[in-house]
N, C-alpha and C positions, 0 to 999 in steps of 0.2 A: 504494500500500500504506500502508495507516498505521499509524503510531508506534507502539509498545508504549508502556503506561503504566509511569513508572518511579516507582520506592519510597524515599524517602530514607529510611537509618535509623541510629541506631548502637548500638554493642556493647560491651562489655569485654573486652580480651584480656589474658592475659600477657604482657607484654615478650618475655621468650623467642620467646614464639610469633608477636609481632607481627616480631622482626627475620625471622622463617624467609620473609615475606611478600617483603622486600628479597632476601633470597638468590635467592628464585626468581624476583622481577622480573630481578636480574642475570642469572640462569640462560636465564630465556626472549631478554634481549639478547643473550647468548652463541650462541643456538639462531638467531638472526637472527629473530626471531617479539617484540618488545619488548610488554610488555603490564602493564597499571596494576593498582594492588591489585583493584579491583572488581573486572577480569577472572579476577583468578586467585583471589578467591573464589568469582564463578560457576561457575568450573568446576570446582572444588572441589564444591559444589552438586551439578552436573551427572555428575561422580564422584559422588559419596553416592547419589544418584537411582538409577546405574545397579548398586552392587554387590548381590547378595543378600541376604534377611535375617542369614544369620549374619556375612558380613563387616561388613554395615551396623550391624552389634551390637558388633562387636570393636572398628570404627573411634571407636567410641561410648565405648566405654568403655577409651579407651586415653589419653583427653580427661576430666582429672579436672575434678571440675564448681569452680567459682569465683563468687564472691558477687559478685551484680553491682549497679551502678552507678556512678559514677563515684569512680574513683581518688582517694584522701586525697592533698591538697595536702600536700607536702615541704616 
C-alpha cells in the first residue's frame, strides 16, 4: 500500500485555544488512547467533514476570525 502524501503547514492560533490542544492531548492519555497535536487536529477535521451544514455553520462561527500571520515578538 503506499504512503499518503503529507502537507507540512502552519497557522495562527490563540493561546487560549492552543492550550485547549494540551488539555485534550492529557484527556486522550487519561482515555489510554495518547495522541499528538496533529492527531487531534485531524480529527477535528474529520469532525467538521462529518457535521451538517447548519452545525458546520454554528461550529464556524463560534470561532471568531483573527488576523493572521505570525505573532508580534514581546
Amino acid at each position: 500500500m503506499k504512503k499518503p502524501k503529507l502537507v507540512r503547514d502552519s497557522f495562527t492560533i490563540p493561546k487560549a485555544e492552543y492550550t485547549v490542544l494540551d488539555d485534550l492531548k492529557q484527556r486522550a492519555g487519561k482515555l489510554a488512547s495518547p495522541a499528538k497535536k496533529s492527531e487531534l487536529i485531524r480529527a477535528g477535521v474529520k469532525a467538521l467533514a462529518a457535521m451538517s451544514d447548519t452545525a458546520f455553520l454554528a461550529a464556524l462561527k463560534a470561532v471568531p476570525a483573527i488576523k493572521t500571520g505570525r505573532p508580534a515578538k514581546d
